[in-house]
N, C-alpha and C positions, 0 to 999 in steps of 0.2 A: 763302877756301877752303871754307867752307861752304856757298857755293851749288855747291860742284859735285858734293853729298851730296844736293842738295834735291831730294827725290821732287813736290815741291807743284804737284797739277792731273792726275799721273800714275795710269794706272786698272793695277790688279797685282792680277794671277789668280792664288791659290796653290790648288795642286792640294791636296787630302790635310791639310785644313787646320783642322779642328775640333775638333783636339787636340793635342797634342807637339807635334813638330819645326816643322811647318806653321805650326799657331796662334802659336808663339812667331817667326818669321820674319815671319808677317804682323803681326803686335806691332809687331814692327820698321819693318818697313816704312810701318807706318800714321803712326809715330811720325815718320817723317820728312819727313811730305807727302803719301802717296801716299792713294789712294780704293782700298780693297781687295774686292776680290772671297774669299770665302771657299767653299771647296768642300769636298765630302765627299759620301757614302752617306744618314748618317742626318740629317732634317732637324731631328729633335731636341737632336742633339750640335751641331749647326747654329747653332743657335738658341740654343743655350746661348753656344756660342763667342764668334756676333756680341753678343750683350748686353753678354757683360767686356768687349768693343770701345767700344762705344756708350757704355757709362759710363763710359769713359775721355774719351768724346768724337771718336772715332773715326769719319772717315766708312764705312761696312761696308755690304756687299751680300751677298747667299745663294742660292748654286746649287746646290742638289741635282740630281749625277748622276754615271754610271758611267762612270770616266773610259778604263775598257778598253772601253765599248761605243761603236765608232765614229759612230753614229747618233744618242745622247744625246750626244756630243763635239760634234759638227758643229752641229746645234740649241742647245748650251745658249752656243756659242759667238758664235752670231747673235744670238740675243737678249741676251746681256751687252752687246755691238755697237750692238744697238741701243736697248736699255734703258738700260746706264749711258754706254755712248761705247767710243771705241777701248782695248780693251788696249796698253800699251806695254811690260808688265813682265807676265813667264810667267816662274815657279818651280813649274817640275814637281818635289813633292814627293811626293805618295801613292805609297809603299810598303805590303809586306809581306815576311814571311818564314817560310819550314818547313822546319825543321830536319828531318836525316837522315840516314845514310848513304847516299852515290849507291846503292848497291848496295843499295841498302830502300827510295829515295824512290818515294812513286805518283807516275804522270804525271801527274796530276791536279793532285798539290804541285806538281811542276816546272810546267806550265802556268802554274797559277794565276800564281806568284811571277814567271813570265817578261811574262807577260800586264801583270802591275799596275807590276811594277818600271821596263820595255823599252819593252812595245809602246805603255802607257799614257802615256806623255811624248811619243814618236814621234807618235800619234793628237793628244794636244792639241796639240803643238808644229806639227803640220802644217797646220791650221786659223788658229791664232795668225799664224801666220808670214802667211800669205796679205795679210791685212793690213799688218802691218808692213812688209811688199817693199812695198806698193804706196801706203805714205806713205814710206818709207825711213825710219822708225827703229821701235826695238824692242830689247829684251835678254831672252834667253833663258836661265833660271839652273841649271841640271839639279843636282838632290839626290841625288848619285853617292855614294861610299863608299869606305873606305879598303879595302872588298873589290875594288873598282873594279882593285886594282893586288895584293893581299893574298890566300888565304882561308886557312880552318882545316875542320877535319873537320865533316863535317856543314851546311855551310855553300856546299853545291857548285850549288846555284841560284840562291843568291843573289849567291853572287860572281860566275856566269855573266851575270846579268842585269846588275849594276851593271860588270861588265866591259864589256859590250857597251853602258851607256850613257856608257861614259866614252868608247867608238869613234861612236858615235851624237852627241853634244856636238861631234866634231872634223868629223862629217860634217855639220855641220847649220851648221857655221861657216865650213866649208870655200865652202857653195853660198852662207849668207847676206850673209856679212857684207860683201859688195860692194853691198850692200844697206842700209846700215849697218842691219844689225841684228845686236847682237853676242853669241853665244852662249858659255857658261862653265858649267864644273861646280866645285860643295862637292863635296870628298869627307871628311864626318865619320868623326873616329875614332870612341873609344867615349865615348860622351855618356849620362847617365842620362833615358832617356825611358819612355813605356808599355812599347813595345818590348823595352826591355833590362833593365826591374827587374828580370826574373827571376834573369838573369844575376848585377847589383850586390848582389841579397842573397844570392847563393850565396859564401859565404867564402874556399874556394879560388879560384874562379873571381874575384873582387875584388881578393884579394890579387895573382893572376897579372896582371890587367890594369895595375897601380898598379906591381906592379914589372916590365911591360913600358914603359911608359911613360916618359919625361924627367920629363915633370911632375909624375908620382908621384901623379896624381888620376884621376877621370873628368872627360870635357868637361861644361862645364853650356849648357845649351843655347842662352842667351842672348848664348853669345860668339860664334855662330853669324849674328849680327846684322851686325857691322859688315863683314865679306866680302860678305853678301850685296845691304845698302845699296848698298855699292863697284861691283858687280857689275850692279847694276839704275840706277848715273844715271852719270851724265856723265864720273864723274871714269873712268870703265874705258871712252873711249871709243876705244881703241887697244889694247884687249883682247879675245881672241877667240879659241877653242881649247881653253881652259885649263882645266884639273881641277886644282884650288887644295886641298891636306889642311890640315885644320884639326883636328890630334890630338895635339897637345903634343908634339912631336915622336918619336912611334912609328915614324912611317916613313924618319926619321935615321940607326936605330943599327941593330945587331944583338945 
């Protein structure tokens, strides 16, 4: 049963990945075989990221660039290609979020947030894939969100974004996976990350989440691991479409 977990030989691009969600997926990922590619903006968070890798013993590699800018997508995509070998595991994770009411957001927020959350997976995903069709395998992981199906006040661009990447996941599997390349979404609940501290120490808002929740917690981000292994080797190789919550069961009850 275990080999069919085994990332080992496998090169895995995480988008957004020199900190939270990303870096702890790519932890994961490393830990099961895989040669990771680590991405982001700054090449100091970067660099920081890859070293806890490395002294773990981690094989890690580092590509600085802007994953909304189609031009730096395409280039940084060729040269991982041909620098470390084919991609076979993409987890579009880099996000963002600005809160607001629709009726006060700038376009600017709305862009941004559509740009990084949407268009940003869509741009890598479509470079990635090129390859993958034309060895026939590949797994696609999209870092969607329980706003993907949910939202709340203030939160109207980002649930638009990860709405349309939970429609963007069915259409990317719809064309690929005749290919066998199989594409799937995480849609995290509430997990404590950079992200959301702000949230987890506001006391009402804690307590609200904890007694929304079954579990009565927040998600920790490491449990976020074994879905995503599942999802990137062999053992999900008759899965494809699928937006998977992983939020102790919030989206159960009412």
């Amino acid at each position: 049963m275990t080999e069919l977990f085994n990332l080992k030989g496998k090169t895995a691009l995480v988008t957004g990945s020199s900190g939270g969600l990303g870096w702890t997926l790519a932890r994961g990922l490393a830990e099961h075989g895989a040669r990771i590619v680590l991405n982001g903006r700054s090449e100091n968070k970067l660099a920081s990221a890859a070293a806890a890798l490395w002294d773990a013993g981690h094989d890690v590699a580092v590509y600085a660039f802007d994953v909304t800018d189609s031009r730096q997508v395409q280039e940084a995509v060729e040269r991982i290609e041909r620098e470390i070998g084919p991609i076979e595991i993409l987890v579009n994770n880099a996000g963002i979020t600005r809160r607001g009411p629709l009726t006060e957001l700038p376009q600017h927020d709305w862009d941004a947030v559509l740009q990084t959350n949407l268009t940003a997976p869509f741009l890598v995903a479509r470079e990635v894939a090129k390859g993958m069709i034309e060895r026939r395998r590949g797994k696609v992981v999209n870092i969607c969100s329980l706003m993907s199906d949910l939202a709340r006040p203030t939160t109207g661009a980002y649930a638009a974004a990860k709405g349309g990447l939970k429609m963007l996941t069915k259409a990317m599997a719809t064309e690929w996976t005749k290919h066998n390349v199989q594409v799937n979404g995480i849609g995290p609940g509430y997990f404590i990350t950079e992200m959301t501290q702000k949230l987890a120490d506001d006391p009402a808002f804690d307590s609200w989440i904890k007694g929304r929740t079954p579990a009565n917690r927040w998600g920790k981000p490491e449990e976020l691991i074994g879905l995503t292994v599942f999802l990137a080797s062999g053992a999900s190789s008759f899965v494809s479409g699928q937006v998977i919550f992983v939020d102790g069961g919030l989206t159960a009850c009412i």
